[in-house]
C-alpha positions as CSV (number, residue, x, y, z in Angstrom):
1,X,58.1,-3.7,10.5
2,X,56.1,-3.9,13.8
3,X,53.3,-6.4,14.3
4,X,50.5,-3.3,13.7
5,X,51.5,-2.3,10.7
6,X,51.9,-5.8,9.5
7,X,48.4,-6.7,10.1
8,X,47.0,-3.3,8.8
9,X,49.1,-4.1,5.7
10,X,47.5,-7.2,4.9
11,X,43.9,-6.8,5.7
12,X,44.4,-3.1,3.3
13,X,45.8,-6.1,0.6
14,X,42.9,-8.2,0.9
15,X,40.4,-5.4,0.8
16,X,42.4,-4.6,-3.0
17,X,42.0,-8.3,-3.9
18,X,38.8,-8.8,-2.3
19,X,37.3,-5.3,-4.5
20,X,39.4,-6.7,-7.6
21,X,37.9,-10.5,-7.2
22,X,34.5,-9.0,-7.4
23,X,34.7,-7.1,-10.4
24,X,36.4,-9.2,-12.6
25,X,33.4,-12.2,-11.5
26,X,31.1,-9.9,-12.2
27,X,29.5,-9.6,-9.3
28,X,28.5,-5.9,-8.6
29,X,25.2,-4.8,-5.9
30,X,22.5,-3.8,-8.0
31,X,20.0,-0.8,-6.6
32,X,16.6,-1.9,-5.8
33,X,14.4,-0.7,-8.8
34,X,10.8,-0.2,-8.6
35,X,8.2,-2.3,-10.0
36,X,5.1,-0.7,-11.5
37,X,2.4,-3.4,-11.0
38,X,-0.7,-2.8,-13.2
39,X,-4.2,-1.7,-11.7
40,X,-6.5,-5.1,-12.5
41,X,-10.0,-3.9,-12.6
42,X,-11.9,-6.7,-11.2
43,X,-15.2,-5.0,-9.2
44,X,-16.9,-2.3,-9.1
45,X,-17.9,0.2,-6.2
46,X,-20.5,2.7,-5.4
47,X,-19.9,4.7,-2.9
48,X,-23.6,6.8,-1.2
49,X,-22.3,10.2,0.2
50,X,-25.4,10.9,2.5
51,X,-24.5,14.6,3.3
52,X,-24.3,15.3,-0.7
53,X,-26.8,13.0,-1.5
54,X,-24.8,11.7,-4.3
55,X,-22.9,8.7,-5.0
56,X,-19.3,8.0,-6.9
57,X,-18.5,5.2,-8.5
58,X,-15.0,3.4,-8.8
59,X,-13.3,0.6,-10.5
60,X,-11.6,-1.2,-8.1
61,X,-9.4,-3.6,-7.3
62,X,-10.2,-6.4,-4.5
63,X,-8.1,-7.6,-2.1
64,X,-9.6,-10.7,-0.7
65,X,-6.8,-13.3,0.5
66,X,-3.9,-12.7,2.8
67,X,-1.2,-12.2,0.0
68,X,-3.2,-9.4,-1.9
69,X,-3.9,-8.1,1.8
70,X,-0.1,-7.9,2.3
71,X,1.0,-6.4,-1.0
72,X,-2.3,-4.1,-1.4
73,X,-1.1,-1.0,-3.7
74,X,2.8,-1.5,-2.9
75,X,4.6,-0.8,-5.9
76,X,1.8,1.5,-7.5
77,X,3.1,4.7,-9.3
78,X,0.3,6.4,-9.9
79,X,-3.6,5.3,-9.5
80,X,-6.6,7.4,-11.3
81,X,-8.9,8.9,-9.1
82,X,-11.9,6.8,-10.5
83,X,-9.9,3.7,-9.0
84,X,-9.0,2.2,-5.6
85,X,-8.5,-1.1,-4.2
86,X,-10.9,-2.4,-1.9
87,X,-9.7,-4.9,1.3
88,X,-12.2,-7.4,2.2
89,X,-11.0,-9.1,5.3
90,X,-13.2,-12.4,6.4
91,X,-14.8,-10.7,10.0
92,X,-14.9,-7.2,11.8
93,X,-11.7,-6.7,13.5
94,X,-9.3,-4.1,14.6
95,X,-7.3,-3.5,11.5
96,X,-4.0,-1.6,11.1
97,X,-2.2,-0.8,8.1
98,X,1.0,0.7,6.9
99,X,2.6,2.4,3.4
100,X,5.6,0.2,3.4
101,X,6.3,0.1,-0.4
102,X,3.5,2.5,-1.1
103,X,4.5,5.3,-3.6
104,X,1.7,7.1,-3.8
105,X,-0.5,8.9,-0.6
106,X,-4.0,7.2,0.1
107,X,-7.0,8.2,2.0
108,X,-8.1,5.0,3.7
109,X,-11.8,4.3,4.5
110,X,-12.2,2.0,6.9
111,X,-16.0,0.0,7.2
112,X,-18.3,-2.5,9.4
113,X,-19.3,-5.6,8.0
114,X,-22.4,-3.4,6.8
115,X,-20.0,-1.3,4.6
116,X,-20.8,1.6,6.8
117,X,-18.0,3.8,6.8
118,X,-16.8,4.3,10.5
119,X,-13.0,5.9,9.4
120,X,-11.3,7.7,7.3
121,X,-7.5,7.9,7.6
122,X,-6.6,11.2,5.3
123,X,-3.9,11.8,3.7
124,X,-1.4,8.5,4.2
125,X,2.6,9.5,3.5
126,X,3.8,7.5,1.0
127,X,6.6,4.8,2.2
128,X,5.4,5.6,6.0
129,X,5.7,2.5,8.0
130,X,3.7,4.0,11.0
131,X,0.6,2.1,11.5
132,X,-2.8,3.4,10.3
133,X,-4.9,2.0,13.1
134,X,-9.0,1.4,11.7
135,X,-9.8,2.8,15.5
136,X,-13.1,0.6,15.7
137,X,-12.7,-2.9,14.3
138,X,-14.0,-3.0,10.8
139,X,-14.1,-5.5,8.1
140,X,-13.2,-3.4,4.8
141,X,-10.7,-0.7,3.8
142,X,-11.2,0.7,1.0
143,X,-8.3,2.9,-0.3
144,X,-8.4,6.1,-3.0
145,X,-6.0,8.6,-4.2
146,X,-4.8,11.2,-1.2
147,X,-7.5,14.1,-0.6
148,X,-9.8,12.4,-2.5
149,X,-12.0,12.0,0.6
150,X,-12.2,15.8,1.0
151,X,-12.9,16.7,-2.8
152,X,-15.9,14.4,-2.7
153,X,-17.4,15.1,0.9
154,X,-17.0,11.5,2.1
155,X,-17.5,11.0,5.9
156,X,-18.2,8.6,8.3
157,X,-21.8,6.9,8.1
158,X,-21.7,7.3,4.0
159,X,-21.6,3.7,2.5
160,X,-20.8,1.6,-0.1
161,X,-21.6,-1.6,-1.9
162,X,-19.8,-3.3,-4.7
163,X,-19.6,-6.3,-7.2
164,X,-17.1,-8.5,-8.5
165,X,-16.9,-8.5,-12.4
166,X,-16.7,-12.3,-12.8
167,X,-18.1,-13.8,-9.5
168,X,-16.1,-16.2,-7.5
């Protein structure tokens, strides 16, 4: 037998044993399952539409240190349309997002330290790790259900303000 075939020979036996080894110690790759974290209610928000002369108000959830900045809404199934989460970041600054781990589309509204809306980002794909640039540097995002934005007439200069259920 030549040298070739010798060698493919053994490494074809050690992928058998190798496959066999594994599932008799159990060992078998699991699929990444999704993890359906719970909306937290811990503010609320009032959002002044100036065009509609109307406001909306939303229980919200706040994202105020760098972890809950980093995870935001990743891992959300679903979100009610009276609900978002609301980023607070500590000064104005270019900010730039993405839907890593995101499974549901978002409108994002992006506002100045006054809580003057300056962006909205419409319609974010779920799971799209392209980067949803703020465009002038803000200090809060707030994020809502996809179209949301358009059903309720929200544009830039509308604002908001907002409380914290138990103050910090």
């Amino acid at each position: 037998m030549p040298l070739k075939n010798k060698i493919l020979s053994f490494i074809v036996g050690l992928t058998a044993l190798t496959s066999i080894s594994c599932k008799q110690s159990g060992k078998t790759q699991l699929k990444p399952t999704k993890i359906n974290r719970a909306f937290i209610h811990e503010g609320n928000l009032q959002l002044n539409s100036k065009g509609e002369q109307k406001s909306h108000e939303f229980f919200i959830e706040i994202a105020d240190d760098d972890y809950q900045r980093a995870t935001g809404l990743m891992d959300r199934q679903s979100m009610k349309d009276n609900q978002g989460m609301l980023f607070i970041f500590p000064t104005e600054r270019p900010l730039n997002f993405y839907m890593k781990n995101t499974y549901i589309g978002l409108d994002l509204i992006f506002a100045n330290d006054k809580a003057e809306i300056i962006h909205i980002h419409k319609y974010a794909k779920p799971l799209d790790l392209s980067s949803i640039s703020s465009v002038f540097p803000a200090m809060y995002v707030f994020e809502v259900n996809a179209g949301l934005t358009d059903q309720l007439n929200i544009e830039i200069g509308d604002d908001f303000s907002f409380n914290y259920l138990d103050e910090k």
